[in-house]
N, C-alpha and C positions, 0 to 999 in steps of 0.2 A: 419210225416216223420222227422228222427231227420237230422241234418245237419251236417253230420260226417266232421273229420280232418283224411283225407286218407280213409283208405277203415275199420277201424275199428267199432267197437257200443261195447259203452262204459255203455250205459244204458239200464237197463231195463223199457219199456214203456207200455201206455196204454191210453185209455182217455173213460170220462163219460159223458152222454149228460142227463143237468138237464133243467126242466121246470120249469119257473121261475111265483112262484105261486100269485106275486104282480108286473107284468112288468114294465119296466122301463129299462134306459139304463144309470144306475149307476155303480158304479165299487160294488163289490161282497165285504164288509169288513163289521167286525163287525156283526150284527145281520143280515144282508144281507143273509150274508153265512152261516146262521146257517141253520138245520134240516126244520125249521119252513117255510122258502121262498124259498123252492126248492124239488124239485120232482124228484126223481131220475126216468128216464125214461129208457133208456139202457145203457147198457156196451159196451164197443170198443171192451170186452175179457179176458186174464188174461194178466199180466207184460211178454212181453217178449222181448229174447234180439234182437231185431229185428228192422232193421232200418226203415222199414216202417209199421202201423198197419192202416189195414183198415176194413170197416165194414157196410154194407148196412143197412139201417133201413125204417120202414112205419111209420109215428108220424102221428100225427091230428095237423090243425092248433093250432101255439101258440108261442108262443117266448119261445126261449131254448140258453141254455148256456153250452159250449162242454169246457169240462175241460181237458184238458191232461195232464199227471202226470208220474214221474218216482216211481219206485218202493221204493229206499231210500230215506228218509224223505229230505230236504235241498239239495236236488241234482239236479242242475237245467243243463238246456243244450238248445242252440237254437235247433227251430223245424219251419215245415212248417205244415200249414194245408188247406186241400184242402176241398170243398166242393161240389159234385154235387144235384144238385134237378130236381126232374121232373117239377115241377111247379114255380113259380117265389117265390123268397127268396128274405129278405132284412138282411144284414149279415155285421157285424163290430164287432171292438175291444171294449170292453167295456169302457167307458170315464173316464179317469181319474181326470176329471172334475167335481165335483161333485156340480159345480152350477146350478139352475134352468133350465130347458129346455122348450122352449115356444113352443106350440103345434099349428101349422098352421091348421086355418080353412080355406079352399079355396074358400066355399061360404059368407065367410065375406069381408066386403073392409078393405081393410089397407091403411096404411098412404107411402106415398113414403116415401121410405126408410128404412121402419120399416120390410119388410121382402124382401130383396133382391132378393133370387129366386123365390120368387114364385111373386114378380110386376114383374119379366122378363118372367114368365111361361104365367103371361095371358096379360102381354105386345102381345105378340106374339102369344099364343093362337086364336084359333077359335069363333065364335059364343057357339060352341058344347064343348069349353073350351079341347080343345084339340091339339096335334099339328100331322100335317104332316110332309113330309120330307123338305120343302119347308120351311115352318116354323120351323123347326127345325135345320136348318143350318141356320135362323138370331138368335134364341135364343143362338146357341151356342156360336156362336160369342160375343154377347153380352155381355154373362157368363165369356169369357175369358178373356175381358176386367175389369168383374170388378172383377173376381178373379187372375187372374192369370199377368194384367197391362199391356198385350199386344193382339192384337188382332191373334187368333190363326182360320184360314179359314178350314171350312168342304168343301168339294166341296158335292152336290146332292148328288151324288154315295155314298159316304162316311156316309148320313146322312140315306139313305136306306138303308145300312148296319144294321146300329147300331139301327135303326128302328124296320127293321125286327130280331134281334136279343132279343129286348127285349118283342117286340109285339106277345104277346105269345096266343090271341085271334084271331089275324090274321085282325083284322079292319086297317089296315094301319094307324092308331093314336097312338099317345100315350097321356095318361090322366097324371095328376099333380104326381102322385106315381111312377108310369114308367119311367117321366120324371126324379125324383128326383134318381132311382136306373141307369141311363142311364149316367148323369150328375158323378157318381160316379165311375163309370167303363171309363167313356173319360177322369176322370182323373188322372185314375191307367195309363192306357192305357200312357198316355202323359210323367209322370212320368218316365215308364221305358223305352220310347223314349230316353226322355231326357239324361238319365243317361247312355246310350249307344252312341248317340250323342255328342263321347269326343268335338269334334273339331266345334262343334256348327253349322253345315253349313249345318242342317234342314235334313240331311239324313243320313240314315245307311248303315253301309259296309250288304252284304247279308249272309256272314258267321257268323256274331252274332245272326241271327235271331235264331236260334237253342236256343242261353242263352235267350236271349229277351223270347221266349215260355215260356222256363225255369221258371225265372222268374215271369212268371204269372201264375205259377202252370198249364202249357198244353203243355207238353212236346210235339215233335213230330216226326215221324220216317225219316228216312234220302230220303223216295221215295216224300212223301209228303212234305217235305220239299227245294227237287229238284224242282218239279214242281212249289211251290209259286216264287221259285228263278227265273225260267224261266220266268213265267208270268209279275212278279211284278218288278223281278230287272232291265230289262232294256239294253243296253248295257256297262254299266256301273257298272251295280251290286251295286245299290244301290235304298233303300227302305225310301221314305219320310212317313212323320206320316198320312199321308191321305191314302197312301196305305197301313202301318200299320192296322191299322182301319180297313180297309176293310178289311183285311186277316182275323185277330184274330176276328171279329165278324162274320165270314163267318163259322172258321173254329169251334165256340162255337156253331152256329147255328147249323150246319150238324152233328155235334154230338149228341145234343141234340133230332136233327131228327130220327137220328139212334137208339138211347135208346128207343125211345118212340115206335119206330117202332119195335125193336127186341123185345119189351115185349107187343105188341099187337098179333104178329107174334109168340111168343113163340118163338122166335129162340133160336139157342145155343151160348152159348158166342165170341163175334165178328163176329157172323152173322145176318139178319136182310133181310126180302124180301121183294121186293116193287114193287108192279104194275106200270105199264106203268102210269098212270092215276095220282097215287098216289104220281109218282117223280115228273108230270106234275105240281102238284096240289101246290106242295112246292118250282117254281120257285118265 
């Protein structure tokens, strides 16, 4: 989606999704980018002037690289890109770091200090190397502390949210990968707290939640977003990051229900039909 100045589109767009034939998470330069280490898999389409282009696709696993592009050579322009999956994605900007990257073994021991997240993953981890929700609100904590130099509180609720939002097997755990894609999302999530959070006093006015969605590419209609107001803001009309959390993990989860459920269902677009049993089955 490009990110117009008023209601204009000034470009012609498009974007190509390559598979990248020697993985890694280097930036694309030089022989990277040639012919030879990348597989062109699909097309977004043709160039058009169109503010937003989208485009469903089935891949096989593997790691891929979605390139968006305007039509005119040197013609650059900010854009947003969104992505959904039926099954769990690990998804970032390519590094413009091009030092060494050290590849965590989980069933090796390491030395304190020498991998951070993951001495706090089996700090707090199970027997079964795993965490619960229980466990997963002292990891977070943890985390906050040594990332972010202050200690930032999940309450339960909040930790079964984001739980269940990334626990896509339905075991009520999450293993060291989960964890790590979970860890990344609490600190988008925090992020555009923050930065809506002018006046620092740990909570949001309830009429920014609209840009806040925004912002994390999940927009949302003005019925549904009455109601989180009612629930979540209180009398006061305001939304702390714990409830944050629980909204936008709640509202990624039932979407995702939804999808999975209108194409088992065949349904027609924006609809999707669920047994008695079956809404049961997904509290």
């Amino acid at each position: 989606m490009e990110k117009q100045k008023g209601n204009a589109t000034h470009l012609a767009i498009e974007f190509n999704v390559y598979q990248l034939k020697y993985p890694d998470s280097k930036p694309l330069k030089g022989d990277r980018a040639a012919r030879s280490a990348l597989r062109l898999r699909d097309k977004g389409g043709s160039y058009v002037y169109y503010r937003e282009v989208t485009r469903r696709m089935e891949l096989p696993p593997g790691v891929y690289v979605i390139i968006p592009a305007t039509f005119e050579a040197f013609k650059e322009g900010e854009f947003l890109l969104r992505i959904f999956a039926k099954k769990a994605v690990d998804s970032g900007v390519l590094d413009e770091d091009e030092s060494p990257t050290l590849t965590e073994d989980p069933l090796s021991p390491t030395r304190p200090g020498e991998n951070t997240f993951t001495d706090a993953f089996f700090k707090h981890a199970g027997k079964d190397r795993k965490l619960d929700a229980r466990e997963l609100k002292a990891f977070l904590l943890d985390m906050s502390m040594i990332e972010f130099k202050e200690k930032t509180h999940f309450n339960t609720e909040s930790c079964r949210s984001l739980l269940t939002m990334i626990d896509n097997n339905r075991s009520g755990m999450l293993d060291l990968d989960e964890t790590r894609m979970l860890w990344k999302d609490v600190k988008t999530y925090r992020d555009i707290f923050i930065r809506f959070d002018k006046d620092r006093s740990g909570t949001v006015d309830t009429f920014e939640l609209n840009s806040m969605f925004g912002a994390l590419g999940f927009p949302v209609n003005r019925a549904v977003l009455t109601s989180i107001v009612r629930r979540y803001g209180g009398r006061d009309s305001k939304i702390s990051l714990q409830d944050f959390v629980i909204v936008i993990s709640k509202l990624i989860l039932m979407y995702n229900i939804f999808l999975e459920q209108q194409k088992a269902t065949r349904g027609k677009e924006g609809i999707a039909t669920f047994t008695r049993n079956e809404v049961c089955r997904r509290l």
